[in-house]
C-alpha positions in Angstrom: -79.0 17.4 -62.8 -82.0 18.1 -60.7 -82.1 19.7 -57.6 -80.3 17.9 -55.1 -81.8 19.7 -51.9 -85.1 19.3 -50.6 -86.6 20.4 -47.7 -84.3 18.5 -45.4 -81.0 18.2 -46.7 -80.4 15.8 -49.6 -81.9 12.1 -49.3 -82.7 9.1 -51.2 -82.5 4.9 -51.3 -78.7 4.8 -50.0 -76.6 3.4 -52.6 -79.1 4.1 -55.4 -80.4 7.8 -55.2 -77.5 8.5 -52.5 -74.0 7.1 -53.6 -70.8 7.2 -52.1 -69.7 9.5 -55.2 -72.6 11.6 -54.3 -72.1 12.0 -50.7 -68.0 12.1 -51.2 -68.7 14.8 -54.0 -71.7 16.7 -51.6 -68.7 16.7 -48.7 -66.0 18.0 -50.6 -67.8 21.0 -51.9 -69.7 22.2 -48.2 -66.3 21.9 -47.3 -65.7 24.3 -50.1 -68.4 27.0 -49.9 -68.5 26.4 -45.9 -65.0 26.1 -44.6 -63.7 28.1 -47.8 -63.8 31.6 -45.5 -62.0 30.5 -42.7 -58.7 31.4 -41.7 -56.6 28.5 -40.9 -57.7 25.0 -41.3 -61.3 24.6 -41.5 -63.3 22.1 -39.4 -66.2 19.9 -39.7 -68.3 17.5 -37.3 -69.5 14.3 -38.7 -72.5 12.3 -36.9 -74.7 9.5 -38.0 -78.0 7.3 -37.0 -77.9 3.7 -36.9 -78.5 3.0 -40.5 -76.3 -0.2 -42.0 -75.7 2.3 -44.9 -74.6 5.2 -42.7 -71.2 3.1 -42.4 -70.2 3.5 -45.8 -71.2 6.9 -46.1 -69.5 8.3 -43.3 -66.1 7.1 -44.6 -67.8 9.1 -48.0 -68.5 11.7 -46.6 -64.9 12.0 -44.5 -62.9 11.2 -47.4 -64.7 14.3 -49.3 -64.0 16.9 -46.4 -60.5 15.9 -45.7 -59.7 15.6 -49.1 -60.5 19.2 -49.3 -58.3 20.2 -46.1 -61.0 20.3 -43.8 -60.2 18.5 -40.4 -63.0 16.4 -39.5 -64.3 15.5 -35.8 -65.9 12.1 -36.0 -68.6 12.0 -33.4 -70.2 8.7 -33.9 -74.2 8.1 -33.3 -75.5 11.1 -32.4 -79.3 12.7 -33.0 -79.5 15.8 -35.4 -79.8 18.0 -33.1 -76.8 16.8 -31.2 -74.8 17.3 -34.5 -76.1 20.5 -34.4 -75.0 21.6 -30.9 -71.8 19.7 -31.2 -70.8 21.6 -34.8 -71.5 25.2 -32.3 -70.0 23.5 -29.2 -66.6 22.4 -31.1 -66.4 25.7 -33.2 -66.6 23.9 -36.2 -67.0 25.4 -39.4 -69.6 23.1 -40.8 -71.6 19.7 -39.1 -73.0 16.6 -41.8 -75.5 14.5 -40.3 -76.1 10.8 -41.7 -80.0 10.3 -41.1 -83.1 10.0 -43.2 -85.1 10.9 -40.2 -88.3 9.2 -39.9 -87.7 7.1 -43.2 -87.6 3.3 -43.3 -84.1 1.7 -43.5 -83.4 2.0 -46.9 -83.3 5.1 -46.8 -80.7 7.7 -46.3 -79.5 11.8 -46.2 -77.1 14.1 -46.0 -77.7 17.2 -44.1 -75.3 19.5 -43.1 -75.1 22.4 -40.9 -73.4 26.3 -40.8 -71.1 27.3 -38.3 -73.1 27.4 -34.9 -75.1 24.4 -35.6 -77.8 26.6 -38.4 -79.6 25.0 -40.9 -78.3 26.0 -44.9 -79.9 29.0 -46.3 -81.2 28.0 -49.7 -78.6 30.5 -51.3 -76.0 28.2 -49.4 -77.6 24.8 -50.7 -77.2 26.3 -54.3 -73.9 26.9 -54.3 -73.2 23.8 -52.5 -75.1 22.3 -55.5 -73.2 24.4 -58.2 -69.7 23.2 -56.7 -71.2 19.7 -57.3 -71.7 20.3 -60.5 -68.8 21.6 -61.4 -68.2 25.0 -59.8 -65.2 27.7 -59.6 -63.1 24.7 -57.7 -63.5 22.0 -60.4 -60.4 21.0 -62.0 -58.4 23.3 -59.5 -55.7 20.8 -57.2 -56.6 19.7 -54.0 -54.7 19.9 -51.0 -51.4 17.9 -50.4 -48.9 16.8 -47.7 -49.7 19.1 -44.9 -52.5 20.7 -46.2 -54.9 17.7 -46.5 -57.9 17.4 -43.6 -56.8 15.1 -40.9 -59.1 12.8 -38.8 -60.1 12.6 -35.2 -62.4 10.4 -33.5 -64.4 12.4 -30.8 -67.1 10.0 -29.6 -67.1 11.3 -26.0 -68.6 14.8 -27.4 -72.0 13.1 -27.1 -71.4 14.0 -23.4 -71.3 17.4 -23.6 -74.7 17.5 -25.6 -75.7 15.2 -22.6 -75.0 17.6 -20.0 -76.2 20.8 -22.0 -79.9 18.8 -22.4 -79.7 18.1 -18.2 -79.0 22.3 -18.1 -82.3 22.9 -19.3 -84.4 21.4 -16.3 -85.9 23.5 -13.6 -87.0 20.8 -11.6 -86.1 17.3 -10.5 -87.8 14.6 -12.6 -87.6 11.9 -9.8 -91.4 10.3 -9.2 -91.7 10.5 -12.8 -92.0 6.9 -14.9 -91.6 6.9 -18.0 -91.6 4.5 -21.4 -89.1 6.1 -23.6 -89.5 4.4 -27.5 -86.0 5.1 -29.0 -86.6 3.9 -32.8 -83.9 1.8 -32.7 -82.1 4.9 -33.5 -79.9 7.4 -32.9 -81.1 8.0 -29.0 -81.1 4.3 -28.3 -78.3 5.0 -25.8 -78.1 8.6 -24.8 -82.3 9.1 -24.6 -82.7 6.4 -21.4 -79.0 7.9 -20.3 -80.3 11.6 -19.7 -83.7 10.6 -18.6 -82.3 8.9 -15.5 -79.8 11.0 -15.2 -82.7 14.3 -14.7 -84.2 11.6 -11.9 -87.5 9.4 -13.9 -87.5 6.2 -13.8 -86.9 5.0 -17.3 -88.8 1.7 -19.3 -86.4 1.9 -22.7 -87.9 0.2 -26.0 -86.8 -0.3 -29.3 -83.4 0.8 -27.8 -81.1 -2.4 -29.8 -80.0 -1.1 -33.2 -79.0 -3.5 -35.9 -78.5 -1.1 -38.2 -81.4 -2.5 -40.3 -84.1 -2.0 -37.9 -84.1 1.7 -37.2 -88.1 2.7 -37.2 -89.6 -0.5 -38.2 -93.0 -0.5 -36.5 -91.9 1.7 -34.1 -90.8 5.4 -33.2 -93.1 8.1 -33.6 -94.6 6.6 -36.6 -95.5 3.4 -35.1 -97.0 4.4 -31.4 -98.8 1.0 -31.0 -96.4 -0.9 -28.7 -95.5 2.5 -27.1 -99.4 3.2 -26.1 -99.3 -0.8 -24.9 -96.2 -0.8 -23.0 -97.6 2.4 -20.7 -101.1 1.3 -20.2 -99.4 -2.8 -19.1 -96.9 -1.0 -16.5 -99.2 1.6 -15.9 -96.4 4.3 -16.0 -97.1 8.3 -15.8 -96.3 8.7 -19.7 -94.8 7.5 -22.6 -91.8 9.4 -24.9 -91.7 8.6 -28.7 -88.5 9.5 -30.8 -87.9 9.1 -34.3 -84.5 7.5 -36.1 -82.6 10.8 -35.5 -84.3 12.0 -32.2 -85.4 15.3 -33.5 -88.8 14.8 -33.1 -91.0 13.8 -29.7 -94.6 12.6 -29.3 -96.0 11.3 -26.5 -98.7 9.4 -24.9 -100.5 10.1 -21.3 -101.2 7.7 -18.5 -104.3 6.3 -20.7 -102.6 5.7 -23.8 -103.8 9.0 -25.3 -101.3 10.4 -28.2 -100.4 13.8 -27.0 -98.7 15.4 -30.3 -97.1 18.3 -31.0 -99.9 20.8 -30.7 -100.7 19.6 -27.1 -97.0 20.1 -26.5 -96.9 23.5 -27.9 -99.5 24.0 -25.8 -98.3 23.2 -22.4 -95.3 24.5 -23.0 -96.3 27.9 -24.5 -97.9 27.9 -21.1 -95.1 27.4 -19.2 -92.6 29.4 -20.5 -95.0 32.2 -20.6 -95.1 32.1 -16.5 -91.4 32.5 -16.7 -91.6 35.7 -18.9 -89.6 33.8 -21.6 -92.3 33.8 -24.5 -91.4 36.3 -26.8 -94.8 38.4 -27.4 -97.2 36.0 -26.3 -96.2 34.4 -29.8 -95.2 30.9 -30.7 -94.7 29.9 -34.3 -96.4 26.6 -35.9 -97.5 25.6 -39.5 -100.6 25.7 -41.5 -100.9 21.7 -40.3 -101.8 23.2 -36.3 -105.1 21.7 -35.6 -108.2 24.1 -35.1 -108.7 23.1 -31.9 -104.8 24.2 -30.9 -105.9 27.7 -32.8 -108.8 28.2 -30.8 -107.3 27.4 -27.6 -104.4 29.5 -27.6 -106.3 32.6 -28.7 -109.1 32.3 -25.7 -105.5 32.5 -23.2 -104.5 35.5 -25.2 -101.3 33.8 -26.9 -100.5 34.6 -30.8 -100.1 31.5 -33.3 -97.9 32.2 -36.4 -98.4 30.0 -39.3 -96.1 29.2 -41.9 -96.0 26.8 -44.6 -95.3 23.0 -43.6 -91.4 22.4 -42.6 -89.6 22.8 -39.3 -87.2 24.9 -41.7 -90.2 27.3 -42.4 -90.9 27.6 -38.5 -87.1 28.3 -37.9 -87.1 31.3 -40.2 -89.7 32.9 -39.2 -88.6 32.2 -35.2 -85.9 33.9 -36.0 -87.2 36.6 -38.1 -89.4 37.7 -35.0 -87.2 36.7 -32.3 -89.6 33.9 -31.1 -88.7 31.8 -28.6 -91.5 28.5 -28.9 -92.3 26.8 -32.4 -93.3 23.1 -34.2 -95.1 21.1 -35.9 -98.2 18.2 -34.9 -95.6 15.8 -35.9 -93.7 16.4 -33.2 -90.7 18.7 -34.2 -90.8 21.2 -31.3 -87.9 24.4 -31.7 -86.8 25.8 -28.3 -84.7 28.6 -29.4 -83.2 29.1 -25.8 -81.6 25.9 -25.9 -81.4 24.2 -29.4 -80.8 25.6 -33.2 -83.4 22.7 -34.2 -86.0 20.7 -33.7 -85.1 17.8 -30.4 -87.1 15.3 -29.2 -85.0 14.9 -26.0 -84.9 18.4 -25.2 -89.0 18.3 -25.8 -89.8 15.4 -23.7 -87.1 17.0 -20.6 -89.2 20.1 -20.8 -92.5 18.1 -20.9 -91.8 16.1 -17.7 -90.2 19.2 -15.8 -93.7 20.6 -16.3 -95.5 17.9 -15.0 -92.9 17.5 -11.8 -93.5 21.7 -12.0 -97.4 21.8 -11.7 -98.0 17.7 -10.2 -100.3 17.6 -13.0 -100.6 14.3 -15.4 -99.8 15.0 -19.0 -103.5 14.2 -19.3 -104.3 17.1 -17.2 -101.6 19.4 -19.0 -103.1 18.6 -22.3 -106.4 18.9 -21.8 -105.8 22.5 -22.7 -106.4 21.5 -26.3 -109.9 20.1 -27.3 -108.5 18.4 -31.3 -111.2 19.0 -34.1 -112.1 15.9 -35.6 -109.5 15.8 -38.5 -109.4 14.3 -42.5 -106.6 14.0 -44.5 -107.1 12.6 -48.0 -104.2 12.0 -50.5 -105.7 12.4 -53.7 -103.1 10.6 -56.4 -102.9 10.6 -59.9 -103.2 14.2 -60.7 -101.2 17.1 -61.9 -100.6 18.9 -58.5 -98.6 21.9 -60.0 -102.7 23.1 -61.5 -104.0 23.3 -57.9 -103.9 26.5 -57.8 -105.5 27.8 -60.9 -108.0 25.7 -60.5 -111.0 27.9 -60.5 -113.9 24.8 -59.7 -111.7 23.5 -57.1 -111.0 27.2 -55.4 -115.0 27.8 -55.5 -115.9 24.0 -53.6 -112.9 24.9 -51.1 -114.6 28.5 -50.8 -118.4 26.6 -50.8 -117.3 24.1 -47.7 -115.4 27.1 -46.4 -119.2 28.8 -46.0 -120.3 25.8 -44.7 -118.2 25.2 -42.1 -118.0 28.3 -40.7 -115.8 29.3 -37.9 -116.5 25.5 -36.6 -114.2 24.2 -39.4 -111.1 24.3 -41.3 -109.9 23.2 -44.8 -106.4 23.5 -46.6 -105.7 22.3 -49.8 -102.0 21.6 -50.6 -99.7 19.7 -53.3 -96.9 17.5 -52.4 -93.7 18.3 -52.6 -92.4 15.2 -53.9 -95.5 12.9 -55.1 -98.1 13.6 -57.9 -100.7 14.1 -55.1 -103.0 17.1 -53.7 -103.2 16.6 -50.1 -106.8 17.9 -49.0 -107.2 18.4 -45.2 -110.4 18.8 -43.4 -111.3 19.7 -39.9 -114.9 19.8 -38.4 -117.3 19.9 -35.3 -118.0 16.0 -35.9 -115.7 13.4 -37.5 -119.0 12.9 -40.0 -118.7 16.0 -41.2 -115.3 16.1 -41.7 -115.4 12.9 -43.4 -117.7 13.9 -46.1 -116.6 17.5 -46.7 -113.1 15.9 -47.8 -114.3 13.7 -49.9 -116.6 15.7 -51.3 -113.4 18.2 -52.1 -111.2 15.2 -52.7 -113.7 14.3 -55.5 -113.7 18.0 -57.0 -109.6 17.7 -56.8 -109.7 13.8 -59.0 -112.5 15.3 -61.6 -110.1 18.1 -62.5 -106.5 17.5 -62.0 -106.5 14.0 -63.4 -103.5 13.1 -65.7 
């Protein structure tokens, strides 16, 4: 068996990659290694997205925990990071969200949380994996009578993850107007809640789940009807979530995307006034745009840079005691108020910085000036070779020269398709252009397969 973990829990086409067998068998043993240390009965929270498939693997899922005497609190349709509060909020032992994030429909994934809401260690994930596979539990009893994990619905948790978002504000949002795109997901009905609730006036879309249409052409993938819907009503901004509501991107009063590096940005700024950024320091990934780079070191504010994955960013936020990190995709970390990445905690603090300062989001992002930007997914090659590639590592260190301190370029393989990813940023989109595909050329020519 290969490794079930990636970089996000376990996921795959539901009922193909992701069974119920899988996810009862994945349940059974975090209940194991996670609730295995407790004294007394062991507890676990169980949320979903709106995914037709999440149906049949939350009864999966359930029947794995409480078949190994762990008591499970059923919270319904909740975003990630709302399992995550709730599993810290409830004292549970262990949290399972339903969600492939981002993904199109078909997709699902298992991910589960640590006591306190904290994403698995990789030493955890192993010997979640190993119990799986047949660890020291297999073939031992399970529980009986008294002993086996009983079963509450608790669908009105959601509103204490509610009122813990609405505890973050400083200010009133009312004046505000805002288009909120819920991805048909798991924030169709709490995202438009707590926005009113802080005071903006709220325009929901993509807010009527089917289960089957969770992302499609919309979301923070799909920013088209988003970018339309603000410029037609002419409203101060526009909110996009994702099919779990852990990410946030927005657009401005013109229809201009303002992603994650603007929002870093702003609110790097902001909670610097307050005295609540750590050192000066917030945390982002090797994906942070030049131009967000350049910006924040002319204020005087440190950038940390890790390898791509909001996991990544959490470790070392928490390995410095940081307080601010994220991604361009829009997976912000406020370690004040959240153990992951939330897209309704993002867009509150967003919009309580613009009814701070009166500024537009226009105005608040203007902070960042984006280098022109080329990504280039070069398939067909052995990606594993990138890196003892010596003709490739002298053209990267050749356009390197060229570009100077103007320009930027990263060379990585993916971690799940036979491609080499090769990123370029520039002065002038031009020049971008062709040193990518000059290096993308370089990348075909010698890791072909």
């Amino acid at each position: 068996m290969g490794r079930l973990f990636g970089t996000d829990g376990v996921r795959g086409l539901a009922n193909a990659d992701l069974t119920a067998d899988l996810a009862l068998n994945l349940a059974s043993a975090a209940g194991r290694v996670l609730g295995g240390s407790t004294r007394g009965r062991a507890t676990a929270v169980v949320a979903r997205d709106t995914r037709a498939s999440g149906e049949f693997l939350e009864a999966a899922v359930v029947a794995g925990l409480a078949s190994a005497g762990i008591d499970v609190e059923l919270v319904g349709i909740v975003p990630t990071p709302g399992a995550a509060f709730l599993t810290d909020y409830l004292g549970a032992d262990l949290g399972v969200m339903l969600s492939a994030s981002h993904n199109p429909m078909p997709d699902n994934g298992i991910k589960f949380f640590a006591r306190g809401g904290i994403k698995l260690d990789d030493e955890v994930e192993d010997l979640i994996e190993a119990e799986v596979a047949g660890g020291p539990s297999a073939g031992l009893p399970g529980p009986t009578g008294a002993e086996i994990g009983r079963v509450r619905r608790r669908e009105d948790a959601v509103d204490a993850y509610a009122e813990h978002l609405l505890g973050t504000r400083h200010h009133s949002l009312t004046g505000l107007r805002v288009v909120l795109d819920c991805a048909n997901g798991a924030a169709s009905i709490i995202g438009p809640v707590v926005l009113r609730a802080a005071g903006a006036e709220v325009m929901a879309i993509h807010a009527a789940p089917d289960g089957l249409n969770i992302n499609v052409d919309c979301g923070s993938t799909h920013l088209e009807s988003l970018i339309a819907a603000v410029r037609t009503h002419e409203f101060d901004l526009g909110i996009a979530l994702d099919g779990d509501a852990d990410r946030c991107l927005a657009v401005d009063a013109t229809g201009a995307v303002v992603d994650g590096d603007h929002v870093l940005a702003l609110l790097g700024m902001a909670m610097d006034e307050r005295g609540q950024l750590t050192d000066r320091t917030i945390v982002g990934t090797v994906m942070a745009n030049l131009g967000f780079l350049v910006a924040m070191r002319e204020r005087g504010f440190e950038v940390i840079q890790t390898q791509v994955g909001d996991r990544y960013v959490l470790e070392s936020m928490r390995g410095g005691g940081f307080q601010l990190g994220g991604e361009p995709s829009g997976h912000i970390i406020l370690a004040e108020h959240a153990s992951t990445g939330d897209g309704l905690l993002t867009a509150l603090q967003v919009m309580d910085r613009m009814a701070q300062t009166g500024a537009s989001l226009q105005e608040l992002a203007s902070v960042v000036s984006k280098y022109p930007q080329v990504l280039i997914n070069v398939g067909g090659v052995d990606r594993n070779a990138l890196a003892q590639s010596r003709p490739i590592a002298e053209a990267v260190a050749q356009a390197e020269q060229d570009l100077g301190d103007a320009g930027r370029v990263l060379l990585r393989p993916s971690g799940t398709e036979p491609l080499v990813r090769v990123m370029v940023e520039a002065a002038s989109q031009s020049q971008a252009q062709a040193v990518a595909e000059s290096l993308a050329a370089v990348v075909a020519a010698e890791l072909s397969v």
